[in-house]
N, C-alpha and C positions, 0 to 999 in steps of 0.2 A: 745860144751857144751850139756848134758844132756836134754834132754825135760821134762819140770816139770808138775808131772801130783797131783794134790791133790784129796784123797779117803774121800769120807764122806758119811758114814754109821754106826749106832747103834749097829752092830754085831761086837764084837772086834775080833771073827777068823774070818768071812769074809775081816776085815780088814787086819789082818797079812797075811793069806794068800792071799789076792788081793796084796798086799806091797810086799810080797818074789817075788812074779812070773813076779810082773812090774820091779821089779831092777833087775833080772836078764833078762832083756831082755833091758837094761841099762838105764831105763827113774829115773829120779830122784821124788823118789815118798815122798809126806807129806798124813798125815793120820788126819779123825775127826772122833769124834763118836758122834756128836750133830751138829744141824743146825749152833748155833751161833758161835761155836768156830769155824766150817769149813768154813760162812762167815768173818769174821777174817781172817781166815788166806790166805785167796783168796785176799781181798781186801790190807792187809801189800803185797802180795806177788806172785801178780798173775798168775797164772798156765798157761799152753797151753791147757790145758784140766784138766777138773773137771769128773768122776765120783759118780754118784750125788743117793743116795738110796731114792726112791722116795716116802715113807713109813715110816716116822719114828714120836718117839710121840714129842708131844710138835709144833713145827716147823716143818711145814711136806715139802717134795721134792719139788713141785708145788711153796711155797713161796719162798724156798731157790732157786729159777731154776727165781722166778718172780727178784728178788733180784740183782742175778749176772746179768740178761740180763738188768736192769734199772741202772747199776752200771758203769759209765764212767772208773773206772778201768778192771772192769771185761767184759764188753758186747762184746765184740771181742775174749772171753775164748771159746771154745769147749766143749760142755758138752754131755755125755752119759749116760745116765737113768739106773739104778740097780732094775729090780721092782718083786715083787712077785705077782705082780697080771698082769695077761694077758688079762686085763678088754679094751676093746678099746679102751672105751671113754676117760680112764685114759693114754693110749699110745696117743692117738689122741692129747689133753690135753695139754701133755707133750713136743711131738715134735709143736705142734704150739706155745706153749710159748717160742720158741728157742731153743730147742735141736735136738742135732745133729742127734740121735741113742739113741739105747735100749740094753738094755740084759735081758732079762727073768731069775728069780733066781728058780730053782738052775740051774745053769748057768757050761756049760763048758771051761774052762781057756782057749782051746784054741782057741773059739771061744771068747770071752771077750779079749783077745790081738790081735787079727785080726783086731775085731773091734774099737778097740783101735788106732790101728797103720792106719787102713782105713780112719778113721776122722781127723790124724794127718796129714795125707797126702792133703787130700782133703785141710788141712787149712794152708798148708803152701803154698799149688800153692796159693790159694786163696789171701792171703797175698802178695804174689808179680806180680799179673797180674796188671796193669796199671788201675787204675780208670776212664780215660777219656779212652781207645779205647778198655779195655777189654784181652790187649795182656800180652803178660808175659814180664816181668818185668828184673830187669837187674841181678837177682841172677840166675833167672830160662836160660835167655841170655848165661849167663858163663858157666853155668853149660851144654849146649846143647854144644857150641864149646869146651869145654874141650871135649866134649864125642867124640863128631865127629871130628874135627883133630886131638884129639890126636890118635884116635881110628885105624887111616891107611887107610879107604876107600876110598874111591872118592869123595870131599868136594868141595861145592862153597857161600865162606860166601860173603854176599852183603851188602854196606852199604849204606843206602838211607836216603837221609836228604832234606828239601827244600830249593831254592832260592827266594828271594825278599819275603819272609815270614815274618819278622816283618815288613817292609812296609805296608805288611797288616794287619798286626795285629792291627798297628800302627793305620792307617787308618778306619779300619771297627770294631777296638775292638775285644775286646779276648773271647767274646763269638762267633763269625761267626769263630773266627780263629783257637777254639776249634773244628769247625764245620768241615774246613780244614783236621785238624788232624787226626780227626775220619772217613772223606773221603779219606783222604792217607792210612789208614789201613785196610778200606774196600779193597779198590784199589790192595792194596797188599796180603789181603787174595783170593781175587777173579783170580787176575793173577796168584795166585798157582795155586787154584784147575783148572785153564781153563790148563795152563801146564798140568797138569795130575801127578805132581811128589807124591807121597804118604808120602813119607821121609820130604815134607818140615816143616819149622818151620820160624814163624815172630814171632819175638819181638819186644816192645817197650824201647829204650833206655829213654827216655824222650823227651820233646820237639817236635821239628822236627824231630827227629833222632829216623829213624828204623834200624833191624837187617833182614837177611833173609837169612836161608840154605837152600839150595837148590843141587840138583846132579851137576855136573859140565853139563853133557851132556842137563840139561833145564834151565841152567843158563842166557843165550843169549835170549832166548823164552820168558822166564820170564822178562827180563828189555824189550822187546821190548812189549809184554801185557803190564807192568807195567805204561810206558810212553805214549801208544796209548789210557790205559784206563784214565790214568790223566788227561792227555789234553782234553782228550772228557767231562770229567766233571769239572774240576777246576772254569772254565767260570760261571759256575751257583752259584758260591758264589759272585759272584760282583754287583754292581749294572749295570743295561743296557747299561749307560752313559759311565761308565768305561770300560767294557768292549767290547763296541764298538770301544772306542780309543786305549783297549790296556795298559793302565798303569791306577795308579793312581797315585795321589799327596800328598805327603807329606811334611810338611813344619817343619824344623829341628828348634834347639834353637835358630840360628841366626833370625829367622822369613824370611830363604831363602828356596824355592819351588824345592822338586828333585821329577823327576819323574821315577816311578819303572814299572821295565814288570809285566806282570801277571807273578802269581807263579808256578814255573814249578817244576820238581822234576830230581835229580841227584843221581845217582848209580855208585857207584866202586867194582869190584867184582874181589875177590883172589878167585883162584884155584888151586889145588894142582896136575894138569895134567902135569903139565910140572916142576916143582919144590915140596919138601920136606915142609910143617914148621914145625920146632922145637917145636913152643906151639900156644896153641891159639890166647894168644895175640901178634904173627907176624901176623897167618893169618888176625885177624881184624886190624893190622896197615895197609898191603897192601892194604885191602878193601877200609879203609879210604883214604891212595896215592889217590887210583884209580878214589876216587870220587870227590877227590879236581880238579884232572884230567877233570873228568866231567862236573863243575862246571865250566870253564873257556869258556865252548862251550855254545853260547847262545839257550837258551829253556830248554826244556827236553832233560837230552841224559844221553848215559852210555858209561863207560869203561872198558874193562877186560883185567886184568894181564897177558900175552902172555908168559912175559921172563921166562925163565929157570934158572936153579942153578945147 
């Protein structure tokens, strides 16, 4: 579908030609020529980006910019500034009231669709990197293994998730357990870059469940960082008590007492050195095999795909 972008500005050829040259570059465009009918139609119908003329009478840019950003439908919209004045304080202004970007009028198109397509881009990562750890999210996920298995090089997707995790969650509550989470992703950013692989990529699936591409040839480097850096820190979310003994306690709806290890973390990891996949989602079925594989050995540990096809 179309990315929808709405025009509002009081020049009606600034507006047709802004509208010719955004639909043919395929964004689905709406046009205003006044503040309140372009909040209108923001607010029935909300854009992914507004450009917004920051100069007009009546209802000037500034309020219509105060407007969208205080506006639960709109505050998450994108907005770029159309201004004739290249006054600072007014660009200054402008971008700390939430916008995103500028264009100086008279302005050339094709720097005004650059610009355009630069803050669309920026807001769709932005839109799917994970809120709790920062990583990308499960479109931006799909979208790197389609690229890379299907692509033909030399792939190793990894799927990492933890064990006796709700136990603690269970236990310690979902704020320490959020704290968990965000030290699995550290964990896992940190064992890339110590690999040295330049190509990697970690995603967030949700929950416990990460993703990681990595070369086949730092694949093994990488779960054995991953699992040495875990376990060196995992311990420091416990209390002393517990982690001296080793578990902690949880008592289910019967009102009966089980007791969990510390939380370790489990990796299964496809590679396409010795076998083809058809599409990406075999490579991530095998990863997942691999880590249920992993999962049955106690602690931290990994496993990697060997067999052939």
């Amino acid at each position: 579908m179309s990315e929808r972008i709405l025009v509002i500005d009081d020049d009606p050829e600034i507006l047709r030609f802004v509208e010719t040259s955004l639909e043919l570059e395929g964004y689905a465009v709406h046009t205003a020529l006044d503040a309140e009918s372009g909040l209108a139609a923001a607010f029935a119908e909300p854009p992914e980006l507004v450009l917004l003329d920051l100069m007009m009478p009546g209802v000037d840019g500034f309020e219509v910019l105060r407007r969208l950003q205080t506006s639960p439908a709109t505050t998450n919209v994108s907005i770029v500034l159309l201004t004739a004045k290249a006054n600072v304080r007014d660009l200054v202004r402008g971008l700390q009231g939430g916008a995103d970007d500028y264009v100086e009028k008279p302005f050339d198109i094709e720097e005004l669709l650059a610009r355009v397509g630069s803050v669309l881009r920026r807001s769709r990562a932005m839109r799917d990197l994970s809120p709790l750890t920062g990583l990308p999210g499960n479109f931006r996920i799909a979208e790197e293994l389609e690229r890379r298995v299907t692509g033909g090089g030399p792939v190793a997707v990894i799927h990492a998730d933890l064990d006796n995790f709700k136990a603690f969650n269970d236990h310690y509550g979902f704020m320490r357990g959020d704290n968990v989470i965000k030290f699995t992703a550290n964990t896992l950013v940190e064992a890339a870059l110590e690999v040295g692989d330049p190509t990697f990529f970690i995603g967030h699936v949700g929950g416990d469940d990460f993703i990681a591409v990595v070369t086949p040839t730092a694949a093994e480097q990488f779960c054995k960082e991953v699992v040495e850096r875990f376990d060196e820190g995992i311990l420091d979310f416990y209390d002393p008590h517990d982690a001296l003994r080793g578990f902690v306690e949880v008592i289910d709806r019967r009102g009966e007492r089980h007791a969990f290890p510390v939380v370790s973390i489990s990796l299964g990891v496809a590679t396409n050195v010795r076998r083809t996949f058809s599409s990406e989602w075999e490579a991530s079925a095998v990863a997942s095999e691999m880590k249920e594989h992993a999962k049955t050995e106690a602690g931290s540990s990994y496993r990697i795909d060997r067999r052939g096809r």
